[in-house]
N, C-alpha and C positions, 0 to 999 in steps of 0.2 A: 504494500500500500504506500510507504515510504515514496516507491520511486513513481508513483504516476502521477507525483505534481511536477515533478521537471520535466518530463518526459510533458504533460497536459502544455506547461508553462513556454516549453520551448516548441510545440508545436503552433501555440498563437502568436508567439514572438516570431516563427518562419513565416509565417500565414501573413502577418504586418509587413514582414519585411518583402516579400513577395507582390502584396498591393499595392506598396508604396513604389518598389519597383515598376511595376505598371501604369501607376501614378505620373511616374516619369515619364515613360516611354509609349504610353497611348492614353496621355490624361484624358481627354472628349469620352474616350470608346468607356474608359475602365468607369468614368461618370455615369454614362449613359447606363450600362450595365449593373451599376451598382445602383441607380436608382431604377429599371425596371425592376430588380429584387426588392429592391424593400418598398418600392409602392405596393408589387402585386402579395408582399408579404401582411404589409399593412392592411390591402384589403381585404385579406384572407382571413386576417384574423377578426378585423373590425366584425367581419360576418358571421364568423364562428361566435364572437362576442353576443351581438344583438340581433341575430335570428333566432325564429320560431324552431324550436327541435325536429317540427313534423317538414320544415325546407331545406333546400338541398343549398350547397353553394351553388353562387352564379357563377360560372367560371369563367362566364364573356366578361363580367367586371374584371375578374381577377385579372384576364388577358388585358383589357383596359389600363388599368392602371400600369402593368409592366409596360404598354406602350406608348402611354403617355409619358413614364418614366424614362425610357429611351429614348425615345424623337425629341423629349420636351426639357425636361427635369436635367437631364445630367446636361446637354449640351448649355441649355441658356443658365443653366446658375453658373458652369464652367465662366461662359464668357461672361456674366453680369459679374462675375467675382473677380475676376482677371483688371476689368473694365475701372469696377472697385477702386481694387487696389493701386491701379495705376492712377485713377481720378483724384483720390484722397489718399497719399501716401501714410502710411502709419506712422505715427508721431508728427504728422501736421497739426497746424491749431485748429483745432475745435476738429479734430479728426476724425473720434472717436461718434460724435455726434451728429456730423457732415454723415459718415457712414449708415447709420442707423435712419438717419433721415431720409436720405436714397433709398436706402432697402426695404425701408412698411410704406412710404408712399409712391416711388416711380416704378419701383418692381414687384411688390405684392398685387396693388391693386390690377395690373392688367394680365398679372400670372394668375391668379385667382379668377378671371374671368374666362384665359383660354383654358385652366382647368376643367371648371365648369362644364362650357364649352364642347369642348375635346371629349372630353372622359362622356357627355351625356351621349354623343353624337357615337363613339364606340362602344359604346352600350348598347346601342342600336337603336335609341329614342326620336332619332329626328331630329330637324334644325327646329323645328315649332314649340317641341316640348324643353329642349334645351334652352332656347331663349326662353319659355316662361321660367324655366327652374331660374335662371339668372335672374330676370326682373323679380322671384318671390323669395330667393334666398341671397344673394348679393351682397348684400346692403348685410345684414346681420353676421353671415360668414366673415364676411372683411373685419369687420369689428373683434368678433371672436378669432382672430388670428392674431390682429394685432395685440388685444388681451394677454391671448396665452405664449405667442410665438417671440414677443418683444424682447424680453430677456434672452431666451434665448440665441435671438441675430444678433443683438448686441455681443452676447458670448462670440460668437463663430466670426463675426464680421472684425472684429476689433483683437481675437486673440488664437484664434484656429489661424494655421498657413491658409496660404489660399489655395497650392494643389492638395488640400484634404477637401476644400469644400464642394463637400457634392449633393447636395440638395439635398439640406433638411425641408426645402422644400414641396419636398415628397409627402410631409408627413401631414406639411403645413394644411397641404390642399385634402388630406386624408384626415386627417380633424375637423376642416370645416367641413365637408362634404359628411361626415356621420351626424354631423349634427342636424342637417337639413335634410335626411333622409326619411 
């Protein structure tokens, strides 16, 4: 028993050293990737969470969200973050707060729309039912992101590198979206 915590400890320290690896050598792709996992993980569970026992999972969601997480999520936080950091260099004046100001209002609010968006339209809802979802949930998701998500961009944007950031916006849009479900 002794030995399967180095044995545990040094296989997630390879497993780090490997993405970070990746990180390097195909930032966009290892982004993309890594946010269709944890969207389509996010949804998987959110459903396992708050479904009825007698329903099955949706699995066109689940496929949804991995590929909004791919096309969407890992590429544009990639470059919004890249964009970031070169716009407001860390340790500029008012830096830290220039950052956070950019990221819950020029980038939440129009990511959180083609979330919306995207995700209803791969669902298979339609462009009719997707825009009423936006005009009847929008407004309250947005809020509710900024709420809960704020601290935490401030963490990420002001003290995470930027090739680690790969879309906690994944989760963003995966929070407001169970709410208005």
């Amino acid at each position: 028993m002794s030995h399967s915590k180095p044995i545990e400890s040094n296989f997630v320290a390879k497993a780090l050293n490997e993405y970070s690896k990746l990180l390097q050598k195909s930032p966009v792709l290892t982004k993309a990737l890594t946010s269709a996992f944890t969207g389509a993980l996010g949804n998987f569970i959110s459903q396992m969470i708050s479904r009825d026992p007698q329903q099955t999972i949706k699995w066109r969601s689940v496929a949804a969200y991995a590929l909004f997480g791919f096309l969407f999520t890992g590429p544009l936080t990639h470059h919004f973050y890249r964009w970031l950091e070169t716009t407001v260099p860390r340790g500029s004046k008012y830096g830290a707060l220039k950052k956070i100001v950019l990221d819950r209002f020029v980038f939440a609010p129009p990511y959180l729309l083609l979330f919306f968006y995207v995700i209803a339209i791969l669902e298979g809802t339609g462009n009719k039912e997707a825009v009423n979802k936006i005009g009847s949930t929008f407004w309250d998701a947005l809020k509710m992101n900024w709420r809960v998500w704020t601290i935490f961009q401030y963490i990420n944007v002001n003290y995470v590198p930027q090739q680690h950031l790969d879309g906690p916006s994944t989760f963003q849009g995966q929070e407001s979206d169970s709410k208005t479900n």
